[in-house]
ZALUMMAR-911080 format. One record per residue (C-alpha): residue in one letter; residue number from 1; x negated, y negated, z negated. Coordinates in pm, whole numbers, plus 50000, padded with zeros to 5 digits. Each point is the difference from the previous one (the first is absolute). Layout:
<sites>
A,NUM,X,Y,Z
...
</sites>
This chain:
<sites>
X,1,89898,52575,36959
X,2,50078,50151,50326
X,3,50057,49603,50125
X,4,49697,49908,49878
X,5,49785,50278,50198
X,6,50125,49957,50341
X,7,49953,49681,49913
X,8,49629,49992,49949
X,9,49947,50225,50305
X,10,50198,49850,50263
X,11,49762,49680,49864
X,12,49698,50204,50016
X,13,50147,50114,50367
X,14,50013,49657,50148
X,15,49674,49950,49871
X,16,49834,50274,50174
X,17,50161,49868,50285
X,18,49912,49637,49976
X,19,49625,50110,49970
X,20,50041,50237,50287
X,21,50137,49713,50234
X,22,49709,49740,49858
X,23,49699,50274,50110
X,24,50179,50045,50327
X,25,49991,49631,50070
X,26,49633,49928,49843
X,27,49882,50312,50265
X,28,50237,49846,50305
X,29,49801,49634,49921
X,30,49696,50190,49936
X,31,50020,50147,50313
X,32,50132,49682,50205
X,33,49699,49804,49895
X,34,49761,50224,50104
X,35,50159,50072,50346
X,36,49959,49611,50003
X,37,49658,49973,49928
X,38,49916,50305,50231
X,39,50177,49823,50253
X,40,49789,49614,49924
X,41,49658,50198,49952
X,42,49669,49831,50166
X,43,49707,50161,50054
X,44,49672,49755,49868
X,45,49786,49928,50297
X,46,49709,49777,50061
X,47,49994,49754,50332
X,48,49860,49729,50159
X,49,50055,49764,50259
X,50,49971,49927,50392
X,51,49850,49729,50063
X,52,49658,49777,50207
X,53,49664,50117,49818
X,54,49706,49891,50118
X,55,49875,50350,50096
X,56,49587,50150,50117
X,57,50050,50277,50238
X,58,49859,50310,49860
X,59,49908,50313,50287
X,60,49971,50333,49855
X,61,49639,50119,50240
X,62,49978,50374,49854
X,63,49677,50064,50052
X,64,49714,49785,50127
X,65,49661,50127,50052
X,66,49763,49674,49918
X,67,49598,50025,50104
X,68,49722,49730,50035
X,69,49835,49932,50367
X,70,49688,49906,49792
X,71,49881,50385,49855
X,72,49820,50257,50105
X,73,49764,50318,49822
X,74,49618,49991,49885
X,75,49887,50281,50154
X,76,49677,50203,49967
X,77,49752,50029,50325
X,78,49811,50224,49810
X,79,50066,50333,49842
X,80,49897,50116,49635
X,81,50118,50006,49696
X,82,50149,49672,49799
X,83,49800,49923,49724
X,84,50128,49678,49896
X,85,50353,49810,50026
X,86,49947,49645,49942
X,87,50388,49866,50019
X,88,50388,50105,49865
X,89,50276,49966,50157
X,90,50149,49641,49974
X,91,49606,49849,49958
X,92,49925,49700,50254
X,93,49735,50035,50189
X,94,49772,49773,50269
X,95,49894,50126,50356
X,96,49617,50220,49929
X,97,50121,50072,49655
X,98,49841,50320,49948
X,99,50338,50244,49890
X,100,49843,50367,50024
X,101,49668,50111,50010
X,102,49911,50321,50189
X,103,49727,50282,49909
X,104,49837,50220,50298
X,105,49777,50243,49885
X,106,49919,50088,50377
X,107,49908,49590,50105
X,108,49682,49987,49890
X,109,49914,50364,50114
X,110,50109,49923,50333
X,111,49818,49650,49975
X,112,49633,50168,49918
X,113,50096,50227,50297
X,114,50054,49727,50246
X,115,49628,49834,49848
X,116,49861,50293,50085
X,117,50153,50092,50335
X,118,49872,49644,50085
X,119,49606,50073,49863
X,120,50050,50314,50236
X,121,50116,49749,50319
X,122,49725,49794,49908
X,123,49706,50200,50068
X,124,50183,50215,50267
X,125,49989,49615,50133
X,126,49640,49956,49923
X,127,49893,50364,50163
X,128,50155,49951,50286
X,129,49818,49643,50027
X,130,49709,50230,49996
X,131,50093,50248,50285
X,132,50084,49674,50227
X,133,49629,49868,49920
X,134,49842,50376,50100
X,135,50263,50014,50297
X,136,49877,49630,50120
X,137,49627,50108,49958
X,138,50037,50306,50169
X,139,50216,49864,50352
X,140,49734,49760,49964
X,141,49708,50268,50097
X,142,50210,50176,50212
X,143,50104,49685,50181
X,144,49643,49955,50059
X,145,49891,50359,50083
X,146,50336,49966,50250
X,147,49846,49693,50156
X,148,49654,50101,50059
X,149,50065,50345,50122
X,150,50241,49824,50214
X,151,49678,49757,50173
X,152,49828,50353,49999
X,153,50266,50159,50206
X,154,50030,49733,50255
X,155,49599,50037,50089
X,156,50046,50428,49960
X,157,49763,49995,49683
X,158,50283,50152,49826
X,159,50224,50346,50069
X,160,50338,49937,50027
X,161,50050,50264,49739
X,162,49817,49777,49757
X,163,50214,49717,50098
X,164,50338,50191,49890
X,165,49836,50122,49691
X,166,49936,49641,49898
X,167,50274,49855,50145
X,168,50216,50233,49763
X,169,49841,49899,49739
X,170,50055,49647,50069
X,171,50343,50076,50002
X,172,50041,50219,49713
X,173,49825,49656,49799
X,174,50318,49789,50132
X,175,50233,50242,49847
X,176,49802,50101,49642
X,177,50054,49606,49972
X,178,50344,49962,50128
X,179,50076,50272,49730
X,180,49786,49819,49702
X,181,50241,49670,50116
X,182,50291,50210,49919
X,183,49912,50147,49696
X,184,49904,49666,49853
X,185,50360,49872,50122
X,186,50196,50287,49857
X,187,49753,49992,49679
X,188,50113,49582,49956
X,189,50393,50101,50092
X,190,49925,50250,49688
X,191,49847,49766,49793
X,192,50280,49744,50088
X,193,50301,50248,49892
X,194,49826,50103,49708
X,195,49978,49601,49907
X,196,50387,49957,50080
X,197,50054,50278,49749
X,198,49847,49880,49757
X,199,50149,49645,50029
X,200,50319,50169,50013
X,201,49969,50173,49652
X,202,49837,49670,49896
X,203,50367,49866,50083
X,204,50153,50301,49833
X,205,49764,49926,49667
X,206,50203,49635,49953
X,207,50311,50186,50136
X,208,49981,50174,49639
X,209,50157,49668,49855
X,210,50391,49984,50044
X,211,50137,49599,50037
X,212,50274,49821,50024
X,213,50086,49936,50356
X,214,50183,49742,49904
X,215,50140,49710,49723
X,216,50281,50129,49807
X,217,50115,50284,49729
X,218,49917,50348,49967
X,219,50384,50153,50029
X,220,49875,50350,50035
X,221,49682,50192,49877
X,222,50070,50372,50178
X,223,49673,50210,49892
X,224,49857,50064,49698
X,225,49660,49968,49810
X,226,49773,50297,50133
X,227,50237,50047,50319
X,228,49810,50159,50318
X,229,50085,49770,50291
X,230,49930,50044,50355
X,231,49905,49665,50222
X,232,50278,49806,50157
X,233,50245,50117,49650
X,234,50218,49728,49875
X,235,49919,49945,49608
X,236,50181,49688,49888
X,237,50294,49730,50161
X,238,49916,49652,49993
X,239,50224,49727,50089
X,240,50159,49647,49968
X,241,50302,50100,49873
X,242,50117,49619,49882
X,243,50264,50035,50330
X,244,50166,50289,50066
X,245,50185,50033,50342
X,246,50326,50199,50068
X,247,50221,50001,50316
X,248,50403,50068,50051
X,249,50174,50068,50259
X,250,50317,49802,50044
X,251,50281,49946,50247
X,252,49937,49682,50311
X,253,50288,49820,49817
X,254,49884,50023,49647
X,255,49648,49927,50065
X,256,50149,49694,50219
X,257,50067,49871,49631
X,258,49610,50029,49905
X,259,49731,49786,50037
X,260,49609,49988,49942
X,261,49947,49862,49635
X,262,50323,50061,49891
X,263,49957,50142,49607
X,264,50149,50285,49804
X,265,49978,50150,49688
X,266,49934,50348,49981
X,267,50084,50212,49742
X,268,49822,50379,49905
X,269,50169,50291,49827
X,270,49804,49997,49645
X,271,49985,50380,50043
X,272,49754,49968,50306
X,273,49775,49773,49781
X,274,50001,50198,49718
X,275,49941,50270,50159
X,276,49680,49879,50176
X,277,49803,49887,49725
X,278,50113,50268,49769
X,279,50160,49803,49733
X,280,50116,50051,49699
X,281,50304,49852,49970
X,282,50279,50044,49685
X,283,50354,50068,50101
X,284,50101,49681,49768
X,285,49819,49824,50246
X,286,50212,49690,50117
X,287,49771,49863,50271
X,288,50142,49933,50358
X,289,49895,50166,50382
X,290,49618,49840,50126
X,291,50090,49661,50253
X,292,49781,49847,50233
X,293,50019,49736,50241
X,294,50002,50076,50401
X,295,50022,49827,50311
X,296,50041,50060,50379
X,297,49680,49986,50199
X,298,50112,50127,50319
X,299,50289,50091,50175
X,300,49973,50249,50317
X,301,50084,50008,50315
X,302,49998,49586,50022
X,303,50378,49929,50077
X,304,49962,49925,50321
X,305,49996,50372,50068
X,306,50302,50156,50037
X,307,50000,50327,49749
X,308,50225,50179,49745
X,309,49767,50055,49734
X,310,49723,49706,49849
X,311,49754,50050,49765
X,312,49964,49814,49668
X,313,49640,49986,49889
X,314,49998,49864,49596
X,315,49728,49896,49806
X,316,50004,50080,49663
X,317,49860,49784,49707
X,318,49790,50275,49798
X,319,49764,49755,49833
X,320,50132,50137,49674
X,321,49853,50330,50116
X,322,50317,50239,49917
X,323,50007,50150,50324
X,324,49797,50209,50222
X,325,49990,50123,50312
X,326,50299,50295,49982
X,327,50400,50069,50086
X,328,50231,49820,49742
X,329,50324,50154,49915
X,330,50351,49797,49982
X,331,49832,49617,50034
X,332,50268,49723,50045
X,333,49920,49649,50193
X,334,50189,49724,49863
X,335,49977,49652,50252
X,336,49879,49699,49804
X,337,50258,49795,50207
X,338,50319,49924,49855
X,339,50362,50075,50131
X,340,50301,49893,49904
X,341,50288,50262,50045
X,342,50328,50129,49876
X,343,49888,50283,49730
X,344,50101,50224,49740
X,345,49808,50226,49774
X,346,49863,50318,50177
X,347,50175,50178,49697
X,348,50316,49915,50157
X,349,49939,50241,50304
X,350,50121,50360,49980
X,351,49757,50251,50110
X,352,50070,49988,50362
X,353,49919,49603,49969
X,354,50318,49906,50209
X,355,50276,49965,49716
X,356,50085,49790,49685
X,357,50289,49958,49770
X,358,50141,49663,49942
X,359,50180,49893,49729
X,360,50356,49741,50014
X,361,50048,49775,49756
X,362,50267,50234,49857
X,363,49706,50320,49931
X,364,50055,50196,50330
X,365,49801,50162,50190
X,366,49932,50015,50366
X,367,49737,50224,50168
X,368,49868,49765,50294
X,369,49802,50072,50302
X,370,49656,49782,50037
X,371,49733,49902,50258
X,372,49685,49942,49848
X,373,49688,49846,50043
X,374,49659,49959,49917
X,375,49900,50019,49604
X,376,49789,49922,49706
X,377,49989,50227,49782
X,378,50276,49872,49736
X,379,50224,49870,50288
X,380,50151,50064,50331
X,381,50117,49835,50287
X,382,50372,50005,50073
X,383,50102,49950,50374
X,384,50355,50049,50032
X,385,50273,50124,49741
X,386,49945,49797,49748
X,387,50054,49671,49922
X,388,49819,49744,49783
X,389,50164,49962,49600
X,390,50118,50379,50055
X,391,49941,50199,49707
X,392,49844,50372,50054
X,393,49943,50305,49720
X,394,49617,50056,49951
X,395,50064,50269,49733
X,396,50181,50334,49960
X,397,50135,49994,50349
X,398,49991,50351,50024
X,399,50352,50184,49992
X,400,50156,49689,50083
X,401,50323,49959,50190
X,402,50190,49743,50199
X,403,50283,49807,49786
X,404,49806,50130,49648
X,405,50021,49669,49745
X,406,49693,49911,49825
X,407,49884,49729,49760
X,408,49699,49854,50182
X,409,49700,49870,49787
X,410,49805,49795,50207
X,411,49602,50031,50016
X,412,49837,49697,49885
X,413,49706,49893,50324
X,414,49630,49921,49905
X,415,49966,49606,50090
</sites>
């Protein structure tokens, strides 16, 4: 019996042992093939490829400040109170179209004034006709009496003391009419101001009709219905606003690359528009930024002048009537000329927009130094440090080292 025990245990002994030994080599494997693996592990990137695209250089402008040199305000030459606004904003109009329509409670007031004033003139004009017809009659007598009692002096039939008396009265004729004569003028000059008054309020009267001073829309309409407005007060803009005009300043040597005619297409920051017109817009909405089309119609100094600075003037097409006469926020220019040039995705670029990570045909990585140039707004130019078939990361790039082994997907391109 006592055989037959430590027989069973020294069995169940090596057993225990065997089993110990198997885990210990199952965890040692176990633990081999993950070191492995840790060792062979790629991280899954997305990249594309250097190489020629046929590229349309796209300018970030910031701001551009766009106005029309065919606008200007209907203004009021009268005041009073509007009583009638004839337009809205965005209506076209015609030059005379009657926009506003002015009330003066004073106009006619002063109007039956200036009638009257000139009734007044009238008969001062009329009296002092009068006084010149009594002055005449009486220098007439005393020219006489002043020539007789001169004959009578000569042959002493007269006093000398009779003489004076008439000869002073002669005198005092000439003056009573010299006097009448200058009451009638000053009485005509009266009459003739009170006449230009009144053909000035006459003026005034067809003054109380606001027009158009031109062909085009009404952009702005800046006082209200029942509005007091004193003459000379702007009350609405009018203008052509089918071509817009901005100007940029840019370097001698990039405007050197510029010509008259040359077209771009100019993109707006959907914000600006929406914010203009007040729209309603749902955040589901998919639709892009506002284009339009533009072209150079002047560039300033002429090149023959030597200067550091030249001035870009651009014409915008606004026929679609999207824009107005304001400062735009973040617009972008994109040439309708093609380039060909060495590019990769702008995606590519770390934030600094001078590095990139290329990828070996065995997964590493290399951080790489680039030149760029211009872009289009999907792609950039690559000047030096890259060359053409090169494959560079466009995704997850950040945290990423030199000699790190990935397994590079690469981006399929829009034909």
């Amino acid at each position: 019996m006592k055989k037959i025990f430590w027989g069973v245990a020294g069995l169940m002994m090596a057993l225990v042992v065997l089993a110990i030994s198997y885990g210990a080599y199952l965890n040692l494997a176990g633990e081999s093939n993950i070191a492995s693996r840790m060792a062979d592990r790629r991280l899954n990137l997305y990249g594309a490829t250097a190489r020629v695209r046929e590229m349309h250089a796209r300018a970030a402008l910031g701001t551009v400040s766009l106005y029309s040199d065919n606008m200007t305000d209907a203004i009021t030459l009268i005041e009073g109170r509007i009583q009638a606004i004839n337009v809205r904003e965005n209506d076209q109009v015609v030059k005379g179209q009657v926009l506003f329509e002015i009330a003066n409670e004073q106009h006619p007031l002063r109007l039956r004034q200036a009638e009257i004033d000139i009734l007044k003139a009238d008969q001062n004009v009329v009296k002092a006709e009068g006084d010149i017809s009594k002055a005449e009659a009486e220098l007439a007598r005393a020219t006489n009496d002043y020539d007789r009692y001169g004959s009578l002096l000569e042959y002493g039939a007269a006093s000398p003391q009779k003489f004076d008396e008439v000869e002073a009265v002669y005198k005092a004729a000439q003056v009573n009419l010299d006097i009448a004569r200058v009451q009638k003028e000053q009485a005509l000059a009266e009459r003739e101001y009170f006449m230009a008054q009144k053909e000035q309020l006459l003026i005034q009267g067809s003054h109380c009709q606001v027009t158009a001073p031109l062909d085009g829309k009404v952009l702005l309409v800046y006082k209200q219905l029942g509005s007091y407005v004193n003459a000379g007060t702007p009350l609405a803009l009018v203008g052509d606003f089918q071509q817009m005009l901005f100007v940029v300043a840019v370097s001698d040597e990039d405007a050197r690359g510029l010509e008259v005619g040359q077209r771009a297409q100019m993109e707006f920051d959907r914000a600006d528009i929406v914010k203009m017109y007040d729209m309603k817009v749902s955040s589901g909405s998919t639709a892009g930024n506002p284009v339009c089309m533009a072209r150079i119609v002047d560039i300033s100094p002429a090149f023959s002048e030597p200067v550091a600075m030249r001035q870009i003037i651009w014409e915008v097409d606004n026929r679609a009537g999207i824009l107005i006469p304001q400062t735009y926020s973040n617009v972008y220019l994109q040439s309708q000329e093609t380039h060909r040039a060495l590019s990769i995705p702008i995606a590519a670029l770390d934030s600094a927009r001078s590095e990139v990570f290329v990828a070996y045909e065995d997964g590493r990585l290399e951080r790489r130094h680039v030149e760029t140039g211009f872009e289009d707004g999907v792609y950039v130019e690559i000047l030096s440090g890259l060359f053409e078939g090169e494959v560079v990361i466009v995704s997850g790039t950040d945290g990423l080292t030199d000699g790190v082994k990935a397994k590079v997907n690469l981006e399929q391109e829009e034909s």
